[in-house]
C-alpha positions as CSV (number, residue, x, y, z in Angstrom):
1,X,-233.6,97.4,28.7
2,X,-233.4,99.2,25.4
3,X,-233.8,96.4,22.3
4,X,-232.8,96.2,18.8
5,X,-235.0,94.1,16.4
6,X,-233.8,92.3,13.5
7,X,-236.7,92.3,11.3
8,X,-234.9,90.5,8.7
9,X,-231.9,89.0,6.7
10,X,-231.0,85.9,4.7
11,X,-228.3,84.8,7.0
12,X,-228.0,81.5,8.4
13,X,-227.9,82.6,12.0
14,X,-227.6,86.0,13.7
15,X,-225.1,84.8,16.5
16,X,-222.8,87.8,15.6
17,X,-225.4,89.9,16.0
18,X,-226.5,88.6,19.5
19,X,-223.0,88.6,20.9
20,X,-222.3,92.1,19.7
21,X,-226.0,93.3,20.6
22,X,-225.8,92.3,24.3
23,X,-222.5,92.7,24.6
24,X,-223.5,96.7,24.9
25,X,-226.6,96.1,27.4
26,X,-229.4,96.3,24.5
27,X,-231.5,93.3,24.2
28,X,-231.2,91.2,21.2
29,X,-235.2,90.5,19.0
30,X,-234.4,87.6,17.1
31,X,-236.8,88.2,13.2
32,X,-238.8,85.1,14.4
33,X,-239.8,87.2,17.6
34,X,-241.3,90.3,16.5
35,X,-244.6,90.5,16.3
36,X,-247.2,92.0,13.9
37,X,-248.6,94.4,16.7
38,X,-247.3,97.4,18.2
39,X,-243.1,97.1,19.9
40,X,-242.8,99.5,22.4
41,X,-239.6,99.3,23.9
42,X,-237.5,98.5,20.7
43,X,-235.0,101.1,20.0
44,X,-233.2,99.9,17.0
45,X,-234.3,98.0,14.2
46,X,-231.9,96.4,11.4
47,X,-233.4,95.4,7.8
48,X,-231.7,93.8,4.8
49,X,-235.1,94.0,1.7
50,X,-237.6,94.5,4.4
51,X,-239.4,98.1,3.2
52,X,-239.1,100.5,5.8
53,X,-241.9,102.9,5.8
54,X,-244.6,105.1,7.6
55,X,-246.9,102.2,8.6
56,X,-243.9,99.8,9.7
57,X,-241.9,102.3,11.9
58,X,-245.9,103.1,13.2
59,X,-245.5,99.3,15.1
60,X,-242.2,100.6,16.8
61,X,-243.3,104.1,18.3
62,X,-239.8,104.0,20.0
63,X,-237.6,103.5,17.6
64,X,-234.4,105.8,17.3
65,X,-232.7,104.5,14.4
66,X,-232.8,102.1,11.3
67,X,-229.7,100.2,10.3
68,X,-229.5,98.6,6.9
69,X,-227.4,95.4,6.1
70,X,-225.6,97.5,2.8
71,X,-224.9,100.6,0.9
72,X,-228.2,101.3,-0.9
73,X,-231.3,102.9,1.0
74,X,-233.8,102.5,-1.8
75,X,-236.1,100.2,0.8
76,X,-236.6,102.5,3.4
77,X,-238.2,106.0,3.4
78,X,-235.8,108.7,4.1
79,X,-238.3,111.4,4.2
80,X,-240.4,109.6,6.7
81,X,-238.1,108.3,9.0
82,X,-236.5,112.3,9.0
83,X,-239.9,113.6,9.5
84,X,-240.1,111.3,12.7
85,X,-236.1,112.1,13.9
86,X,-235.5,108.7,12.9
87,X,-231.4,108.1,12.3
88,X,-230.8,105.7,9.2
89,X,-227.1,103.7,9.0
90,X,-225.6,101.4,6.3
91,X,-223.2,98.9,6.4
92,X,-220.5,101.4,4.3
93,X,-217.8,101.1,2.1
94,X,-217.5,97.8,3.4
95,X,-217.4,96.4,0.1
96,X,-215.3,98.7,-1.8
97,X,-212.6,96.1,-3.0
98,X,-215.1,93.7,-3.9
99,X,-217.2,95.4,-6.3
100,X,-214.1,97.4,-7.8
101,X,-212.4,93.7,-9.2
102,X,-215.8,92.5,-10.2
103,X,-216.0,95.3,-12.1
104,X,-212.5,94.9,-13.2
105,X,-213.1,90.7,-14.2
106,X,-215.8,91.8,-15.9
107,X,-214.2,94.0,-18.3
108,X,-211.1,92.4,-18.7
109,X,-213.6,89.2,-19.6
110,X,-215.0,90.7,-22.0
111,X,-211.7,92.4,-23.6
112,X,-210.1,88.8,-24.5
113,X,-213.7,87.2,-25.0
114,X,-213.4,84.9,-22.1
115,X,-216.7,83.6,-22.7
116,X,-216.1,82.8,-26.4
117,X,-213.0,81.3,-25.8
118,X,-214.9,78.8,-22.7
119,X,-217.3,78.1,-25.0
120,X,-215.3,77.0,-27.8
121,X,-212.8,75.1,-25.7
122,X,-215.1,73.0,-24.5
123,X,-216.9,72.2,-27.4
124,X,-213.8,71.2,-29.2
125,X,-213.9,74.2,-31.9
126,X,-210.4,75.4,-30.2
127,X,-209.8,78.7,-32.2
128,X,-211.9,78.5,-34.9
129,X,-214.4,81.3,-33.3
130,X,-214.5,84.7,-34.7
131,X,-214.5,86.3,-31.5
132,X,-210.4,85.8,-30.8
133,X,-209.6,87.7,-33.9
134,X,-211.1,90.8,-32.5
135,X,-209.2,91.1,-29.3
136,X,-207.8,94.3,-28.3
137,X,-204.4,95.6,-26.5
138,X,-205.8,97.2,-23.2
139,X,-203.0,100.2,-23.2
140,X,-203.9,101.3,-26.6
141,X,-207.4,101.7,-25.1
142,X,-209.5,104.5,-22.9
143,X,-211.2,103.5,-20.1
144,X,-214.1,106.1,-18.8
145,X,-215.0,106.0,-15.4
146,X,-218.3,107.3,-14.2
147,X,-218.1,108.4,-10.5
148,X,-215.0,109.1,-8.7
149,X,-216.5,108.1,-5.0
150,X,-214.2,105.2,-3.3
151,X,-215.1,102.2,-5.9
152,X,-213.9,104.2,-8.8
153,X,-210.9,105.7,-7.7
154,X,-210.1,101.9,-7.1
155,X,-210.9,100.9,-10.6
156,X,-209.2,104.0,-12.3
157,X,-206.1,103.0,-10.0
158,X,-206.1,99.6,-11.6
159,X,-206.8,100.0,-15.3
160,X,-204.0,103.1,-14.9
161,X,-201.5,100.8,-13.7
162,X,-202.2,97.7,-16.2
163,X,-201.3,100.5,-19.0
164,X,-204.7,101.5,-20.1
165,X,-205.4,105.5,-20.8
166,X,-208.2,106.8,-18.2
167,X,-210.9,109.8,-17.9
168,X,-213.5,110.2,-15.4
169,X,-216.0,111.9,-14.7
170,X,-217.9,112.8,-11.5
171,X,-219.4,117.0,-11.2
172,X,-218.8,116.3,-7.1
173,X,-215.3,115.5,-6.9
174,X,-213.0,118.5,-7.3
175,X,-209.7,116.6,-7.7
176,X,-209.1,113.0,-8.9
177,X,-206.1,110.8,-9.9
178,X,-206.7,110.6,-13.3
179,X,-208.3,113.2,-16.0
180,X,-211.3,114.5,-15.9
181,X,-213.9,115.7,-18.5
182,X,-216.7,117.9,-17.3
183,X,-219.2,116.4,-19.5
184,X,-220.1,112.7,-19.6
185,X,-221.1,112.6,-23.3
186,X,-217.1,113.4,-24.0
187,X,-216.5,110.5,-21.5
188,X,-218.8,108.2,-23.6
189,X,-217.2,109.4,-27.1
190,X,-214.2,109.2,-26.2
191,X,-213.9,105.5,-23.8
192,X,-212.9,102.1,-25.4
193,X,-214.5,100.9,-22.3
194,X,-217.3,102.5,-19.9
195,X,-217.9,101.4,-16.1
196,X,-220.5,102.9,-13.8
197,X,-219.8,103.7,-10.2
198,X,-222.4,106.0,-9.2
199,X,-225.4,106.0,-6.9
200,X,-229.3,106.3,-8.8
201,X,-231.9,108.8,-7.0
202,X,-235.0,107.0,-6.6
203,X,-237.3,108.1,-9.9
204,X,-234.5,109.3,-11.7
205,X,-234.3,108.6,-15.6
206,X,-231.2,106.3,-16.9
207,X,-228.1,108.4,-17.0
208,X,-227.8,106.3,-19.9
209,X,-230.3,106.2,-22.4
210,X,-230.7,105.6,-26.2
211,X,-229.0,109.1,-26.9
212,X,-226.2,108.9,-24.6
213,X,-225.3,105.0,-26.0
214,X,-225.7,106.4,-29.6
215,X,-222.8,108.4,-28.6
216,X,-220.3,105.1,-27.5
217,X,-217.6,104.9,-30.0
218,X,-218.8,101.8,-32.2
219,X,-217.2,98.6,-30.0
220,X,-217.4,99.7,-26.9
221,X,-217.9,97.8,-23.7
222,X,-220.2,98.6,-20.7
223,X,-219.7,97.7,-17.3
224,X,-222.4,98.5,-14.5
225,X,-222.2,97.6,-11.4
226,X,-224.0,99.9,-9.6
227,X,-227.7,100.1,-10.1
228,X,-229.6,98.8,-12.9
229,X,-231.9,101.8,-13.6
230,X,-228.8,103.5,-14.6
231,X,-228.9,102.1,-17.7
232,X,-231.9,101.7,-20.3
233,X,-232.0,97.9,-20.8
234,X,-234.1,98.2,-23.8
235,X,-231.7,100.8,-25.3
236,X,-228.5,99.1,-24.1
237,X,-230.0,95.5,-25.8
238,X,-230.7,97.0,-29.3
239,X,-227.3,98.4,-29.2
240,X,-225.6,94.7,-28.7
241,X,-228.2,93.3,-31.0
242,X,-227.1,96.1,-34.1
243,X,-223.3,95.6,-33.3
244,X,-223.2,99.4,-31.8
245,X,-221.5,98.1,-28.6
246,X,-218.7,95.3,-28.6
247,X,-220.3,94.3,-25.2
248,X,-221.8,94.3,-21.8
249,X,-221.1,93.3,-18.2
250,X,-224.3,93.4,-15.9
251,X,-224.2,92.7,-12.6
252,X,-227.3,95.2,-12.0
253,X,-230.4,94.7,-13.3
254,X,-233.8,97.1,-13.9
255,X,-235.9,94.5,-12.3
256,X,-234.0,91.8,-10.4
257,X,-233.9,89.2,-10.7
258,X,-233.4,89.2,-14.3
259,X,-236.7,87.4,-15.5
260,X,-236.1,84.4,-17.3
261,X,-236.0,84.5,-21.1
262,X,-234.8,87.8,-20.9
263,X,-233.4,89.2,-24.0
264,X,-229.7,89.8,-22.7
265,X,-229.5,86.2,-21.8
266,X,-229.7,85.4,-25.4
267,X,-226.9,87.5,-26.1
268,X,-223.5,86.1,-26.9
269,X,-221.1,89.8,-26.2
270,X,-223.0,89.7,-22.5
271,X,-221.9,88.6,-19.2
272,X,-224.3,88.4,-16.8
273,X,-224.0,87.5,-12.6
274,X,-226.8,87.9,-10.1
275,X,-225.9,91.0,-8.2
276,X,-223.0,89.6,-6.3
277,X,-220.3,91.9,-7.0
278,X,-220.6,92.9,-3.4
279,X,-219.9,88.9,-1.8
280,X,-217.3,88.4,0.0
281,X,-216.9,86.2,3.1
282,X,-215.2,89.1,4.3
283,X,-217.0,91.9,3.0
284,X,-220.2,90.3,4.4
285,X,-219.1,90.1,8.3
286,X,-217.5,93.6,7.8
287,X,-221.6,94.5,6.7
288,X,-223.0,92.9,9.4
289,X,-220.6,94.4,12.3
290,X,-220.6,97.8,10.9
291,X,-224.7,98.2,10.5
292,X,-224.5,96.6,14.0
293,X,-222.1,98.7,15.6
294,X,-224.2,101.9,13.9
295,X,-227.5,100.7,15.9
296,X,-226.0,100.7,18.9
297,X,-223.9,103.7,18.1
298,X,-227.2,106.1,17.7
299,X,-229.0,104.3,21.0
300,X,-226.0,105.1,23.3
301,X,-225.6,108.8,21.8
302,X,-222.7,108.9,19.5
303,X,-222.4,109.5,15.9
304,X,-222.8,106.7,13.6
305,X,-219.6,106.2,11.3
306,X,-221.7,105.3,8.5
307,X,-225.1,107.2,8.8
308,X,-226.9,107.4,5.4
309,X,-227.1,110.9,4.2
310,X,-230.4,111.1,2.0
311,X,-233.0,109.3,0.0
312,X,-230.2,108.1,-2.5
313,X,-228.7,104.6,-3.0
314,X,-225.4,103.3,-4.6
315,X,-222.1,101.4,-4.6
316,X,-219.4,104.8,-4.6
């Protein structure tokens, strides 16, 4: 009987994934069962950070597809598992509402100085902060969008309807909501706020770098919750530290996670949270199911609904 291995997840049990794996006549290889030696016989195999590449699908000479717990394919080697007519599946847009309000909380956060306001609160200084003072009125503000894919359509939807003016930008979507610039240096000079919601190629340079923050109007506020390496950390903190940007909400990082005693943790115009934008109860069963549900899609002949199209990785 054809099997499908789980070679790994941080889950506290994989009964969802039994029931639905041998509910379809495939036999179910718990990550505690598969050995370091050749699988013959193992059809499918599902990965959350386990690296996916020529000498790992060389163990599983069988092996018709790769599903990945997520969006993001940056663990696993498209060109390789091509070259061997290996399918590859993700979990998805499974998580398309989630990431759209973090993004959301975190710029809204930072707009009334959230933080600042905690902070002082509890330590009994009320309103005597300077931050409150520089609160701004969200509809007499621009919010630029970077990709148009599912996630930011959602957020251009929102900031739209609580009042705020909104431009995006994305070269691969013909028609959109909202206006559209063609360049995203007139996105950047022109946006009260910026949020990212597009994927990163593997080796690509940071779509924004030192130049293309010089050109953020003075006070601006990034969001990024899409990759990390779209942004140039070291760039994006001397910014904050000269007073060039009002702000930043990260739920990305270069290298993740953030080392400790990094300098954005010093930072008082920052909020930072561990790559969780994704999280939901919710979102993470839909995951689980729909990677699942791929697998055994591609081993009984049909078409995948999410199949991964190339070596790219993001949250659109």
């Amino acid at each position: 009987m054809p099997a499908v291995a789980i070679l790994d997840s941080d889950f506290p049990e994989l009964d969802l994934e039994s029931r639905q794996i041998t509910a379809a006549g495939l036999t179910f290889i718990d990550p505690g069962d598969v050995t370091e030696g050749s699988a013959p016989g193992v059809k499918g195999l599902v990965v959350q950070w386990v690296r996916v590449d020529g000498a790992l699908l060389d163990r599983f000479p069988d092996v018709e597809v790769v599903g990945r717990y997520g969006v993001g394919v940056d663990s696993i080697d498209m060109t390789e598992a091509a070259q061997r007519n290996i399918r590859v599946v993700t979990s998805g847009d499974y998580a398309t509402e989630e990431v759209s309000i973090h993004a959301i909380t975190l710029a809204l956060a930072l707009l009334r100085h959230l933080r600042a306001a905690d902070e002082a609160t509890r330590s009994g200084a009320w309103i005597d902060f300077p931050a409150w003072r520089e609160a701004r009125r969200l509809s007499e503000l621009t919010v630029g969008v970077v990709g148009l894919g599912r996630i930011g359509r959602r957020v251009a939807g929102a900031f739209a309807a609580l009042g705020a003016r909104v431009v995006g930008f994305d070269p691969a979507v013909a028609a959109a909501d909202v206006e559209t610039v063609e360049a995203i240096e007139e996105l950047l000079e022109r946006s009260d706020i910026v949020t990212l919601h597009v994927p990163l190629a593997p080796g690509a340079p940071p779509l924004l770098d030192a130049a293309a923050i010089a050109r953020m109007r003075s006070g601006a506020i990034l969001v990024n919750t899409a990759r990390g390496g779209l942004v140039d950390t070291d760039a994006l903190v001397d910014a904050l530290v000269r007073g060039h940007l009002g702000g930043a909400g990260l739920d990305v990082f270069e290298t993740e996670p953030l080392p400790a005693g990094h300098p954005l943790t010093a930072l008082p115009d920052v909020i930072l949270t561990p790559h969780i934008g994704y999280y939901s109860v919710e979102a993470l069963l839909e995951a689980r199911r729909r990677t699942i549900a791929g697998v055994i899609d591609v081993i009984q002949g049909r078409e995948p609904l999410y199949p991964a199209v190339g070596p790219v990785t993001g949250t659109s």
